[in-house]
PDB file with one MODEL, atoms N, CA, C and O in Angstrom:
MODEL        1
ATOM      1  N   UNK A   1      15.590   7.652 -25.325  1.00  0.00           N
ATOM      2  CA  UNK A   1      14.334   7.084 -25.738  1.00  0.00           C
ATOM      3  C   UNK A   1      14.620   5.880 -26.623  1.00  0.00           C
ATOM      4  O   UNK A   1      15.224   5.828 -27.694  1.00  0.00           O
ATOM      5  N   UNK A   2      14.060   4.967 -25.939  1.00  0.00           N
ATOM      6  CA  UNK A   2      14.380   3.334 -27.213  1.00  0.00           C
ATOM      7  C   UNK A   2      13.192   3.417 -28.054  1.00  0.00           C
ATOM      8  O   UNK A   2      12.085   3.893 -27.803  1.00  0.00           O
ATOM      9  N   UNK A   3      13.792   2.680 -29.437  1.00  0.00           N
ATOM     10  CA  UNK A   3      12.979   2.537 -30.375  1.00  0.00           C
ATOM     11  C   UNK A   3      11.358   1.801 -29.883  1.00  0.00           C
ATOM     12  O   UNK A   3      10.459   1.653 -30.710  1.00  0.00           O
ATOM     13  N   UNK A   4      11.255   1.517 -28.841  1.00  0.00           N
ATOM     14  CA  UNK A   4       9.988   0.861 -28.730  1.00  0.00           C
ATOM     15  C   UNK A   4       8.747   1.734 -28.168  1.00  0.00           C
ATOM     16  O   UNK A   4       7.578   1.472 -27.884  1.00  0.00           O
ATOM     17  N   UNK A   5       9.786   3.230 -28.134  1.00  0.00           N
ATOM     18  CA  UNK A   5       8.300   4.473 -28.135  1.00  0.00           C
ATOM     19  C   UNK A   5       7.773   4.754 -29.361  1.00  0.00           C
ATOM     20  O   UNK A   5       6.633   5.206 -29.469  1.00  0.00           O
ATOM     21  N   UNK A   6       8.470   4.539 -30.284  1.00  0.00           N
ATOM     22  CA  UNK A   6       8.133   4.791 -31.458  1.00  0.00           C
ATOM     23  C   UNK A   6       7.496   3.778 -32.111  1.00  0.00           C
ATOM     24  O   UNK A   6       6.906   4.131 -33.132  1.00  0.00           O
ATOM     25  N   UNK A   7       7.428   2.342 -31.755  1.00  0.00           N
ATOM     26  CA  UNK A   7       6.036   1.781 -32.694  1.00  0.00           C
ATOM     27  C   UNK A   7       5.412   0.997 -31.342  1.00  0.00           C
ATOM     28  O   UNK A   7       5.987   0.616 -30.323  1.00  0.00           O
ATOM     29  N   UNK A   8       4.023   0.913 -31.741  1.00  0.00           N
ATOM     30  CA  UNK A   8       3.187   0.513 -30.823  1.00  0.00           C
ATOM     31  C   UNK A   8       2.489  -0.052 -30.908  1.00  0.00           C
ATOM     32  O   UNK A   8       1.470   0.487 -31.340  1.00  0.00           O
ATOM     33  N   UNK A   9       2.389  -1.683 -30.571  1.00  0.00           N
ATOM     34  CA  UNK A   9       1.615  -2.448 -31.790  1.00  0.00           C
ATOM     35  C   UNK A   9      -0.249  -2.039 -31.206  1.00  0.00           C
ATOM     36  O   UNK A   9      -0.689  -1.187 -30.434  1.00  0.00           O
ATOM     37  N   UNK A  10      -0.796  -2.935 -31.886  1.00  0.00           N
ATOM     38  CA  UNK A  10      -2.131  -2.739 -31.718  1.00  0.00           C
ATOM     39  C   UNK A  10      -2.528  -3.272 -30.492  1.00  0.00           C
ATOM     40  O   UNK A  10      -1.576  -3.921 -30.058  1.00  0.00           O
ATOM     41  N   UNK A  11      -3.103  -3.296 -30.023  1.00  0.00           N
ATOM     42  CA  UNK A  11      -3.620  -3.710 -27.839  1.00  0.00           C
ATOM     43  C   UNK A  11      -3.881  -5.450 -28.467  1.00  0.00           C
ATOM     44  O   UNK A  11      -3.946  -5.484 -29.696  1.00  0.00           O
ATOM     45  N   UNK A  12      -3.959  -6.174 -28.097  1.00  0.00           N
ATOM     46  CA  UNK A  12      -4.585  -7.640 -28.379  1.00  0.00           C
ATOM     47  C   UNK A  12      -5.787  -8.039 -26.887  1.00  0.00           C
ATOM     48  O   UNK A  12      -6.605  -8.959 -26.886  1.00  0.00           O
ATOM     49  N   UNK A  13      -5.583  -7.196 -25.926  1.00  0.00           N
ATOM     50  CA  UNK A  13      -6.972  -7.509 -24.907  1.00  0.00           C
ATOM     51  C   UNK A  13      -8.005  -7.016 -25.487  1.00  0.00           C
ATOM     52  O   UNK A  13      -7.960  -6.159 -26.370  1.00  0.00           O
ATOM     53  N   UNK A  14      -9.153  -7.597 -24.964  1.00  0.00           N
ATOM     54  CA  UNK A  14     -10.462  -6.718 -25.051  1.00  0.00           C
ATOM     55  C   UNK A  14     -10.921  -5.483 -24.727  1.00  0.00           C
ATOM     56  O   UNK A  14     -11.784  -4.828 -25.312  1.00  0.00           O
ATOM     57  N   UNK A  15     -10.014  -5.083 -23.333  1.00  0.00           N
ATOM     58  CA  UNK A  15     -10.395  -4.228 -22.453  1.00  0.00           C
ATOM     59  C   UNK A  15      -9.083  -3.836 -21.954  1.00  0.00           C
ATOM     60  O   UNK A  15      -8.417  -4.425 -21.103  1.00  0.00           O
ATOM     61  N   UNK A  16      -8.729  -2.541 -22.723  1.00  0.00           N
ATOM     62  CA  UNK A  16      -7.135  -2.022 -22.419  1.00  0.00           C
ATOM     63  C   UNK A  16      -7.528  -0.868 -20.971  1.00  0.00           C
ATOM     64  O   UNK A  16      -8.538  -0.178 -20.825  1.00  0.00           O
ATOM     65  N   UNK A  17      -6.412  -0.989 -20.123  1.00  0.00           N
ATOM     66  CA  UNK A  17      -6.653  -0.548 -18.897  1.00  0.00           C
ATOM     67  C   UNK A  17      -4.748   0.139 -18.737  1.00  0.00           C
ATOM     68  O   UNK A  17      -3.786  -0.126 -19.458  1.00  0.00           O
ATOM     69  N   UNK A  18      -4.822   0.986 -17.602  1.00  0.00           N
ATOM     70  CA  UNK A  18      -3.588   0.997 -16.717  1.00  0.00           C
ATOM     71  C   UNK A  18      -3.657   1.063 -15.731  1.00  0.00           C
ATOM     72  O   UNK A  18      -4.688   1.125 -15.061  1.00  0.00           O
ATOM     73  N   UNK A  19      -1.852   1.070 -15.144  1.00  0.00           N
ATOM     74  CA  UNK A  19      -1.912   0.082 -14.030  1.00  0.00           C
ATOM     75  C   UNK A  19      -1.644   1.297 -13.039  1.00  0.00           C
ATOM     76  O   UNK A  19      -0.714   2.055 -13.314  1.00  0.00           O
ATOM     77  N   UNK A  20      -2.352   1.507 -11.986  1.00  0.00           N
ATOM     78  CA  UNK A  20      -2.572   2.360 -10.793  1.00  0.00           C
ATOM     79  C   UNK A  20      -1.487   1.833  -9.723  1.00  0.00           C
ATOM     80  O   UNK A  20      -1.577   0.744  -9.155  1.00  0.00           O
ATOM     81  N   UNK A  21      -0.382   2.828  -9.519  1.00  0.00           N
ATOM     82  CA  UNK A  21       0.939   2.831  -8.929  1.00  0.00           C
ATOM     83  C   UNK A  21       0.178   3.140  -6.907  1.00  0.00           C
ATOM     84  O   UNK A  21      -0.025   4.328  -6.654  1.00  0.00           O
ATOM     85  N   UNK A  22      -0.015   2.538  -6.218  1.00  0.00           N
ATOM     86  CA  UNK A  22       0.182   3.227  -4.535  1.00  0.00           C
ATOM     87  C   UNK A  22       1.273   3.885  -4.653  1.00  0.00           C
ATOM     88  O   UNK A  22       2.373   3.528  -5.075  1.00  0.00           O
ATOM     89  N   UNK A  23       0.790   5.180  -4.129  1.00  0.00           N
ATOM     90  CA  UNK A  23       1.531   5.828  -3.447  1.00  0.00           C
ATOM     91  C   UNK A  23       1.502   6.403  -2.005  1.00  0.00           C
ATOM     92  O   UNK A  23       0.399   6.861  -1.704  1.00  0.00           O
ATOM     93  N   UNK A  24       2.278   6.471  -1.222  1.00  0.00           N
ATOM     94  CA  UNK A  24       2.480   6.459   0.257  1.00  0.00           C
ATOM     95  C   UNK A  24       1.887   8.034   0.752  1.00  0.00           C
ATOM     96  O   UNK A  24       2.664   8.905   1.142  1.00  0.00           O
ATOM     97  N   UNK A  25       0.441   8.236   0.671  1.00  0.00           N
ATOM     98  CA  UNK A  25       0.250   9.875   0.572  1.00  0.00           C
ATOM     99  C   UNK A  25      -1.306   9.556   1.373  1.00  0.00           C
ATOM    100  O   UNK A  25      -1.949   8.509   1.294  1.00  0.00           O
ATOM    101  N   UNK A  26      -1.661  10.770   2.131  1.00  0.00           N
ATOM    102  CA  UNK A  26      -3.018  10.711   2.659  1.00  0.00           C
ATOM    103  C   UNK A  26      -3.759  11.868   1.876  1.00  0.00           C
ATOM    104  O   UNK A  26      -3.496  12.930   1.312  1.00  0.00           O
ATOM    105  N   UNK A  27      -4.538  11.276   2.087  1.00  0.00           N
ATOM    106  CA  UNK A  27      -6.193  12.215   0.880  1.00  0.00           C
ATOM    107  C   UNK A  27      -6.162  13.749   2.007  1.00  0.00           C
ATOM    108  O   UNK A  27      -6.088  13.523   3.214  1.00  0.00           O
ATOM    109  N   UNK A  28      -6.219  15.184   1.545  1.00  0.00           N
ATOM    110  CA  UNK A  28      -6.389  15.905   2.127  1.00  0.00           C
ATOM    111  C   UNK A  28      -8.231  15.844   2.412  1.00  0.00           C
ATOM    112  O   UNK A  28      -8.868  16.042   3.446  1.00  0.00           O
ATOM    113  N   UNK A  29      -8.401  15.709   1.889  1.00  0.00           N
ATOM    114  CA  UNK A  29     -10.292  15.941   1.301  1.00  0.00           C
ATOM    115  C   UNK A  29     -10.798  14.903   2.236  1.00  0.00           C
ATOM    116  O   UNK A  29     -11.609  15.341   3.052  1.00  0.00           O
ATOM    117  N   UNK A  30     -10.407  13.108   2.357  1.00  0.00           N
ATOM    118  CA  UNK A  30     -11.512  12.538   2.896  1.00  0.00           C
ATOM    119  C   UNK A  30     -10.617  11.866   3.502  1.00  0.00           C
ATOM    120  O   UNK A  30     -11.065  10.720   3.451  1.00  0.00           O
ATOM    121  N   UNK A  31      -9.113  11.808   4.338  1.00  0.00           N
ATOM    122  CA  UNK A  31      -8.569  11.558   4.828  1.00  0.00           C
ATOM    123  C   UNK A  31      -7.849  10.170   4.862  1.00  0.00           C
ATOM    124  O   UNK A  31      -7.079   9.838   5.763  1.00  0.00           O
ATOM    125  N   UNK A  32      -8.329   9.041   3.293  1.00  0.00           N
ATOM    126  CA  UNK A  32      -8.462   8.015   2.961  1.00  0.00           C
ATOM    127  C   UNK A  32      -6.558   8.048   2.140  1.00  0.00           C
ATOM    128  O   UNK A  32      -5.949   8.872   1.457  1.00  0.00           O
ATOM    129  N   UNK A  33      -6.260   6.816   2.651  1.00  0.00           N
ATOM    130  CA  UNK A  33      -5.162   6.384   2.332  1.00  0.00           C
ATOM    131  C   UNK A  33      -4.602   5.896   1.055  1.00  0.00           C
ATOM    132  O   UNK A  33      -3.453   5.610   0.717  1.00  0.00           O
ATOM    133  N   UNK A  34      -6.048   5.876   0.273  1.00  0.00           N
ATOM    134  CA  UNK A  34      -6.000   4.693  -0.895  1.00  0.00           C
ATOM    135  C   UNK A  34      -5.583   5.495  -1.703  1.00  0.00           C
ATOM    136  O   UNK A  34      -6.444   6.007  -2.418  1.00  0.00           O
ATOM    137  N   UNK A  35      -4.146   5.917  -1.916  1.00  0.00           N
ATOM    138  CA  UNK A  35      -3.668   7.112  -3.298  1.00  0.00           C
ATOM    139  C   UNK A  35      -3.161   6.209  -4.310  1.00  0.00           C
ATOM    140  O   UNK A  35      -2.437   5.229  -4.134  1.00  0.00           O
ATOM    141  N   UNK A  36      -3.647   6.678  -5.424  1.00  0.00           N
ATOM    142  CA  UNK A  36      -2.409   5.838  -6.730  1.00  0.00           C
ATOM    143  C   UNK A  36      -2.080   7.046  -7.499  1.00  0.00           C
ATOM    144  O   UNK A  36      -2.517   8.162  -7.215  1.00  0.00           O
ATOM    145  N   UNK A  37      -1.319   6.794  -8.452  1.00  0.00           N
ATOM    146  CA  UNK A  37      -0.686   7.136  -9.723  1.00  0.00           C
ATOM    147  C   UNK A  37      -0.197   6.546 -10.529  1.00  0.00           C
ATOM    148  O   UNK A  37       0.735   5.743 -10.552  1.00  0.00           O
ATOM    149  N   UNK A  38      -1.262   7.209 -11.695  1.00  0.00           N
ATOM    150  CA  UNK A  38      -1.254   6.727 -13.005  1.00  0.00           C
ATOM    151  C   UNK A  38      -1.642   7.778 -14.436  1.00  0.00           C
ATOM    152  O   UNK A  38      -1.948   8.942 -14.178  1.00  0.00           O
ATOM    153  N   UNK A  39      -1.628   7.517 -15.299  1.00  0.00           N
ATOM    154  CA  UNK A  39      -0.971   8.383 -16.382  1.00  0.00           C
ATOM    155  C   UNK A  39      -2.660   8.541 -16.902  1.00  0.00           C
ATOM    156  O   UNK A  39      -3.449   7.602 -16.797  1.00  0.00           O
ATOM    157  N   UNK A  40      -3.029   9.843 -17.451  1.00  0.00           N
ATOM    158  CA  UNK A  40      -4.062   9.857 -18.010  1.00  0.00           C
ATOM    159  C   UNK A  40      -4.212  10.874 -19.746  1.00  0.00           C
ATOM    160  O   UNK A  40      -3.207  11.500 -20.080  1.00  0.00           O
ATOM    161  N   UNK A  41      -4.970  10.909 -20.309  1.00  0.00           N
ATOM    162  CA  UNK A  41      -5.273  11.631 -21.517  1.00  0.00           C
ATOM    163  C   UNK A  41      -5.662  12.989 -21.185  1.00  0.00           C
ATOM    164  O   UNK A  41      -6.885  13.130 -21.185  1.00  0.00           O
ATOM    165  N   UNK A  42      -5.242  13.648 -21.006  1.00  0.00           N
ATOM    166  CA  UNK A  42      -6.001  15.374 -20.209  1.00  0.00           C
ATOM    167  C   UNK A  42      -6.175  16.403 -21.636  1.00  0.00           C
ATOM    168  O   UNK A  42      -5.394  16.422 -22.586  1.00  0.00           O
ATOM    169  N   UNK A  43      -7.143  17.044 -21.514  1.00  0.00           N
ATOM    170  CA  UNK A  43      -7.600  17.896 -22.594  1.00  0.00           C
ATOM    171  C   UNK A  43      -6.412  18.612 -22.754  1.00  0.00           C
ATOM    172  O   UNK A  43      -6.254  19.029 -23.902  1.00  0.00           O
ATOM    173  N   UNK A  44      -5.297  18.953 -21.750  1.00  0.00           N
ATOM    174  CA  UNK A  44      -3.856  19.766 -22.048  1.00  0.00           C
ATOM    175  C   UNK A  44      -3.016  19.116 -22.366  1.00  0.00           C
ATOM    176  O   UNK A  44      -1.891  19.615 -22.314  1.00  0.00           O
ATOM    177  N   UNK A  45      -3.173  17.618 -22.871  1.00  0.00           N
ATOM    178  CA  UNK A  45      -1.937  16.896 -23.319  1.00  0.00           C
ATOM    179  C   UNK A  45      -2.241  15.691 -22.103  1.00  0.00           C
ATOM    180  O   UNK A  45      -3.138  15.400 -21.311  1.00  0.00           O
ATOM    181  N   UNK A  46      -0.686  15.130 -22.564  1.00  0.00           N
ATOM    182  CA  UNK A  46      -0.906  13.856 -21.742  1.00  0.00           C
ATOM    183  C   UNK A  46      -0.320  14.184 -20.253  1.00  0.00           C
ATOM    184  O   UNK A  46       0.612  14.985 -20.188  1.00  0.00           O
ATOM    185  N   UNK A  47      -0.873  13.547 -18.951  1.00  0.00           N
ATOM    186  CA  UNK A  47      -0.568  13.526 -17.746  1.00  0.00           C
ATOM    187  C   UNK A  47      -0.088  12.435 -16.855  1.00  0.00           C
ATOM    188  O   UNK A  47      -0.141  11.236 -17.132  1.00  0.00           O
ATOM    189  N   UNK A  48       0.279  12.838 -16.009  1.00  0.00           N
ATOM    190  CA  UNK A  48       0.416  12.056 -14.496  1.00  0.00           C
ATOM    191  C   UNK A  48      -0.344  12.613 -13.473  1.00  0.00           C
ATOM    192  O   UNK A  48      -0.497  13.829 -13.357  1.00  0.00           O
ATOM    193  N   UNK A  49      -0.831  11.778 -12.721  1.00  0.00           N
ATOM    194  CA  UNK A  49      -2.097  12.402 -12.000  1.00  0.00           C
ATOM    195  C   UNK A  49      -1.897  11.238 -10.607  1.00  0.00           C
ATOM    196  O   UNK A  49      -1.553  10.064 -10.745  1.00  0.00           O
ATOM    197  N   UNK A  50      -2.152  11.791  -9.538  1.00  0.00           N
ATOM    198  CA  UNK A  50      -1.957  11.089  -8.196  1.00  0.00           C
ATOM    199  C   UNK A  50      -3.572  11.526  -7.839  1.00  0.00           C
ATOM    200  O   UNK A  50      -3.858  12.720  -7.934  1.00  0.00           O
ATOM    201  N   UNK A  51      -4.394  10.759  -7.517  1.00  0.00           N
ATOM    202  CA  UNK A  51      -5.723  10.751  -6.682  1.00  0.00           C
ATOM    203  C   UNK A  51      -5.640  10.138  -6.012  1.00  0.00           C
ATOM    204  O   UNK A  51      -4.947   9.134  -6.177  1.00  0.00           O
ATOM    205  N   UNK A  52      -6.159  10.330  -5.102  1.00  0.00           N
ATOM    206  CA  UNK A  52      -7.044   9.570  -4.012  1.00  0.00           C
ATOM    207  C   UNK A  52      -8.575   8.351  -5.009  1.00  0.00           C
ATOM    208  O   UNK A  52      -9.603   8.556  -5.654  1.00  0.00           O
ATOM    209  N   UNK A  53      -8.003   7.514  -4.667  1.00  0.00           N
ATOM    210  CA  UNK A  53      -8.965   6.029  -5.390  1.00  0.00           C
ATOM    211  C   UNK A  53     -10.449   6.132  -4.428  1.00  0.00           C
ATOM    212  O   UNK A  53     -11.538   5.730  -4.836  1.00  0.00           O
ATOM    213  N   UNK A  54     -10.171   6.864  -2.859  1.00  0.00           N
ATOM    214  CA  UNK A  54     -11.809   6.667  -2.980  1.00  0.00           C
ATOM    215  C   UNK A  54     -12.805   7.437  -2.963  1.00  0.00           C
ATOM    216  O   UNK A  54     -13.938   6.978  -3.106  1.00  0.00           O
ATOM    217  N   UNK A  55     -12.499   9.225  -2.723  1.00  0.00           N
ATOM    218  CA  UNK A  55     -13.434  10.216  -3.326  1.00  0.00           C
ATOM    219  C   UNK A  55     -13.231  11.145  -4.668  1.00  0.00           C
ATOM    220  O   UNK A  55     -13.921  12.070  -5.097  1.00  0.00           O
ATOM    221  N   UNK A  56     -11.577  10.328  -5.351  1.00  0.00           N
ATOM    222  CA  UNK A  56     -10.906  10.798  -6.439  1.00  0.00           C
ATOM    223  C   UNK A  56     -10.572  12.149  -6.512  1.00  0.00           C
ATOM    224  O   UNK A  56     -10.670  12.721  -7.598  1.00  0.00           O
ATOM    225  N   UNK A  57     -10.025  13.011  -5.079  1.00  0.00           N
ATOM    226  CA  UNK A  57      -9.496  13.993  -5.189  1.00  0.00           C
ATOM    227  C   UNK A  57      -8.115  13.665  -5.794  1.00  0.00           C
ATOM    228  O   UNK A  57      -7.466  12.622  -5.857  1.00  0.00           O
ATOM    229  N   UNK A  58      -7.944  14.660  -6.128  1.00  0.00           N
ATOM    230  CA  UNK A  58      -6.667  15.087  -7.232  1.00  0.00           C
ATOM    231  C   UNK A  58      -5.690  15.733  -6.080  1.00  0.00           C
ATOM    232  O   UNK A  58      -5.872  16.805  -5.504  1.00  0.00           O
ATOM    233  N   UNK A  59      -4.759  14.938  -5.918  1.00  0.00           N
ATOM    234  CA  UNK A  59      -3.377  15.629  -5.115  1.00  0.00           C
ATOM    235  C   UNK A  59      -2.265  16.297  -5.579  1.00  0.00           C
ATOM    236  O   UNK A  59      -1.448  17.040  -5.034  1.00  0.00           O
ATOM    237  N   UNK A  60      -2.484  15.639  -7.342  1.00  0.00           N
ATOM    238  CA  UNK A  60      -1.101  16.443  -7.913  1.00  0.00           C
ATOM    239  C   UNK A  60      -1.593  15.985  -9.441  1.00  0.00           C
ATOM    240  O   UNK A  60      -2.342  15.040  -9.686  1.00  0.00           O
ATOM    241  N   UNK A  61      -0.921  16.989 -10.506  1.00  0.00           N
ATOM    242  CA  UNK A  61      -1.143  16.956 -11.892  1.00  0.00           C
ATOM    243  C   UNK A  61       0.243  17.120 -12.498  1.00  0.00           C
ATOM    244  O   UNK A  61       0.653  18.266 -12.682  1.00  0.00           O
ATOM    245  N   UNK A  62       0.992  16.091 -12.821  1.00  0.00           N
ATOM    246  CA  UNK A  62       2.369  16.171 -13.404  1.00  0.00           C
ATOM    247  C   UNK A  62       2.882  16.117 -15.188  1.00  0.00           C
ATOM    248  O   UNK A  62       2.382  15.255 -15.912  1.00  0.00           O
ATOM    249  N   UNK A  63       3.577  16.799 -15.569  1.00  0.00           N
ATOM    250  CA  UNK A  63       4.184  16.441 -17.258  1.00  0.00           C
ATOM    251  C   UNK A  63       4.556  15.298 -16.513  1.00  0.00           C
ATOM    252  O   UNK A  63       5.062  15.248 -15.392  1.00  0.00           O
ATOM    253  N   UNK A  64       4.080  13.941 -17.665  1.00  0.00           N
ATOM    254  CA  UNK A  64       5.327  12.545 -17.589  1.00  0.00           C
ATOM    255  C   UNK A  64       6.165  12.785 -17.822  1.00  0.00           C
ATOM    256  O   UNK A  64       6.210  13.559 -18.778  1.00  0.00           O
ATOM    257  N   UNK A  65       7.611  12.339 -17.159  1.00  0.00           N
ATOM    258  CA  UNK A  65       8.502  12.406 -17.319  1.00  0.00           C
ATOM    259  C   UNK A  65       9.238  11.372 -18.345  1.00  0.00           C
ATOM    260  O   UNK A  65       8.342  10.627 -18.744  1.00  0.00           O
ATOM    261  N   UNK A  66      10.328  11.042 -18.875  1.00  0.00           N
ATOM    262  CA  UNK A  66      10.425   9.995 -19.833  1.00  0.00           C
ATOM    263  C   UNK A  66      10.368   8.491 -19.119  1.00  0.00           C
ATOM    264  O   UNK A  66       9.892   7.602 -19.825  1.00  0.00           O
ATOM    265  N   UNK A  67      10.810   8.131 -17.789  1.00  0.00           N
ATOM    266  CA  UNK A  67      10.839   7.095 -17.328  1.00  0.00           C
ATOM    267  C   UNK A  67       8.931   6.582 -16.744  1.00  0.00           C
ATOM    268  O   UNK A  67       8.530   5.510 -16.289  1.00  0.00           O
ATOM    269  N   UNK A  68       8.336   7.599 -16.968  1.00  0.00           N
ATOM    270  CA  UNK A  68       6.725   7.356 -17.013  1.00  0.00           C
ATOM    271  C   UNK A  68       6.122   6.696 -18.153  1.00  0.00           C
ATOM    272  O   UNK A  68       5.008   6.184 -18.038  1.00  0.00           O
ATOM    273  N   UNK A  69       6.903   6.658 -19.476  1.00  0.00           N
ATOM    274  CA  UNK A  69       6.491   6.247 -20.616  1.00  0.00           C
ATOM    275  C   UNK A  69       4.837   6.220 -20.813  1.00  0.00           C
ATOM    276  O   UNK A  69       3.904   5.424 -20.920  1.00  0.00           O
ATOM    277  N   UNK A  70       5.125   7.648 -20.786  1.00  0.00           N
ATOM    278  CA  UNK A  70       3.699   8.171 -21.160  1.00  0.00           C
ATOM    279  C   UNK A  70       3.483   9.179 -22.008  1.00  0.00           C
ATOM    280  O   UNK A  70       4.118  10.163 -21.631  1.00  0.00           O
ATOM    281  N   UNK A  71       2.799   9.404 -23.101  1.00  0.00           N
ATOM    282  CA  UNK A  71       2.132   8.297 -23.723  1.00  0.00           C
ATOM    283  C   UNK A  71       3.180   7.352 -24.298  1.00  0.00           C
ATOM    284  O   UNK A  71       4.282   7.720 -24.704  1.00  0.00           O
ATOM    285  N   UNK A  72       2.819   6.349 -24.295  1.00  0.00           N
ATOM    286  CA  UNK A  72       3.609   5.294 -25.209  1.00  0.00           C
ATOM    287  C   UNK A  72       3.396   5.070 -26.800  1.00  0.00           C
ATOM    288  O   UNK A  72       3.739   3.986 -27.273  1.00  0.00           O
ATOM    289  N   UNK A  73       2.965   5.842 -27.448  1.00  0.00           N
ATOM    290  CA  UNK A  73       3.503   6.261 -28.802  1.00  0.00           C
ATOM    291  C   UNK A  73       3.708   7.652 -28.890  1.00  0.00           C
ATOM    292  O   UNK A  73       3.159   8.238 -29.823  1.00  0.00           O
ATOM    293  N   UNK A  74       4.460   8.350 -28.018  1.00  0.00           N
ATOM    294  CA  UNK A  74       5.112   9.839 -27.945  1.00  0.00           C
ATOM    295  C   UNK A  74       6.003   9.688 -29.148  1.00  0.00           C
ATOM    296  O   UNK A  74       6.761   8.732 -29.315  1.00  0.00           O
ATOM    297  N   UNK A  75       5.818  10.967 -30.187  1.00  0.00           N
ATOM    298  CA  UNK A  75       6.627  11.122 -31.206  1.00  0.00           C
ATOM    299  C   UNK A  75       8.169  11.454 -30.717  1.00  0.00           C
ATOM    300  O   UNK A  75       8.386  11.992 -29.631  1.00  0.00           O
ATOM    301  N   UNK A  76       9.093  11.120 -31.527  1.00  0.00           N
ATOM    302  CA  UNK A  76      10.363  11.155 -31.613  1.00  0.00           C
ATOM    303  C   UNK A  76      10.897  12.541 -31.452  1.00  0.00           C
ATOM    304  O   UNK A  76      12.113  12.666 -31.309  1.00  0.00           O
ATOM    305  N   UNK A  77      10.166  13.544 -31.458  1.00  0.00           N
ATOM    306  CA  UNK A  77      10.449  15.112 -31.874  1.00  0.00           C
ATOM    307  C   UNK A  77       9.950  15.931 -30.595  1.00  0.00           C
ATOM    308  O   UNK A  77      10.266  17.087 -30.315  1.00  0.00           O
ATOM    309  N   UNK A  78       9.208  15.188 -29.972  1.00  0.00           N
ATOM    310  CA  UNK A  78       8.302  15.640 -29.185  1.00  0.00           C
ATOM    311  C   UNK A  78       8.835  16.835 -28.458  1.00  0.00           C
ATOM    312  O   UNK A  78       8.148  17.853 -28.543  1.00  0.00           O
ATOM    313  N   UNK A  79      10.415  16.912 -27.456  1.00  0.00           N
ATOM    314  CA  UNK A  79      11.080  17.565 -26.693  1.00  0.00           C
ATOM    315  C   UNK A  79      11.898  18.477 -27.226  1.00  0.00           C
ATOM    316  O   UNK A  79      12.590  19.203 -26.514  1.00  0.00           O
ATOM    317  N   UNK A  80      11.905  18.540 -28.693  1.00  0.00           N
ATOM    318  CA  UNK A  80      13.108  19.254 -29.698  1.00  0.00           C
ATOM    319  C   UNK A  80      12.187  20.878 -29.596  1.00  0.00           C
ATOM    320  O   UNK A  80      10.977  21.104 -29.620  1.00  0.00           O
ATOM    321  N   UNK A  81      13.264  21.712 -29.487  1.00  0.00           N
ATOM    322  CA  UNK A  81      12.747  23.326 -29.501  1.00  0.00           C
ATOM    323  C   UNK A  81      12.414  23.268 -30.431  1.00  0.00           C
ATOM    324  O   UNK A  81      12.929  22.539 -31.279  1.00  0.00           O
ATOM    325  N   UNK A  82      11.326  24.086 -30.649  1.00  0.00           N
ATOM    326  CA  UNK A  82      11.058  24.595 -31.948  1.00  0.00           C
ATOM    327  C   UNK A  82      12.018  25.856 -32.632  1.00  0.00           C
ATOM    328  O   UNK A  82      12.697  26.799 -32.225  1.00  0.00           O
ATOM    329  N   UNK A  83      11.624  25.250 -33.911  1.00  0.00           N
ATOM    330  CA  UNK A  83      12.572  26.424 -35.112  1.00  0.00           C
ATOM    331  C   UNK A  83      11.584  27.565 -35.620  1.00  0.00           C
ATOM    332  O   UNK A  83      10.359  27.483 -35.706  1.00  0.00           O
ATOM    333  N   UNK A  84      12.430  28.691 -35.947  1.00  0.00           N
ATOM    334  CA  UNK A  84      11.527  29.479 -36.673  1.00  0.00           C
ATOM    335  C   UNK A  84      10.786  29.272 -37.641  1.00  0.00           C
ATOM    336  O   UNK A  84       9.955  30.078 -38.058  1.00  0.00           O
ATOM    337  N   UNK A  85      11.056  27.928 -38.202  1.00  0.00           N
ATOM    338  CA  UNK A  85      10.183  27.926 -39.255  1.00  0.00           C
ATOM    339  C   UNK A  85       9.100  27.528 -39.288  1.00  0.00           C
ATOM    340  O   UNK A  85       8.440  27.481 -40.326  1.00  0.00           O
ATOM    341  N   UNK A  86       8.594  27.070 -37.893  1.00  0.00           N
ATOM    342  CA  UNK A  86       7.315  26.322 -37.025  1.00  0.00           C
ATOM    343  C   UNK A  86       7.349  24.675 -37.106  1.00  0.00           C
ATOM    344  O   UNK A  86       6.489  24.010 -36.528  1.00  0.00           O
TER     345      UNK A  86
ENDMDL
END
């Protein structure tokens, strides 16, 4: 992990967005080609998520992995076992 997970400056756009990866996958649900993946905020922590872009079925729900750099201010400790002492 490089030091640049650990500080994160402030956004300078107006309108902070991410960037939706194609991926080479067909929609089970509406048979539509248009899949991406991209990283989202999920009430269980942070995700990777592959939908379908045009009835937004969900094909897969992944932990980011570190080369996902997601979230991008992930604490330094984040992956360390925990100790008994909590």
């Amino acid at each position: 992990m490089g030091i640049e997970r650990l500080f994160f400056p402030r956004p300078t756009e107006r309108y902070v967005s991410v960037e939706r990866v194609p991926v080479e996958a067909t929609c089970p649900a509406c048979g539509g080609s248009n899949v991406a993946r991209y990283p989202v905020a999920n009430h269980i922590g942070p995700r990777m998520v592959t939908k379908c872009q045009d009835c937004f079925e969900a094909l897969a729900v992944d932990r980011p992995a570190p080369e996902d750099n997601w979230p991008p201010f992930r604490p330094a400790a984040l992956d360390w076992p925990a100790s008994r002492a909590g």
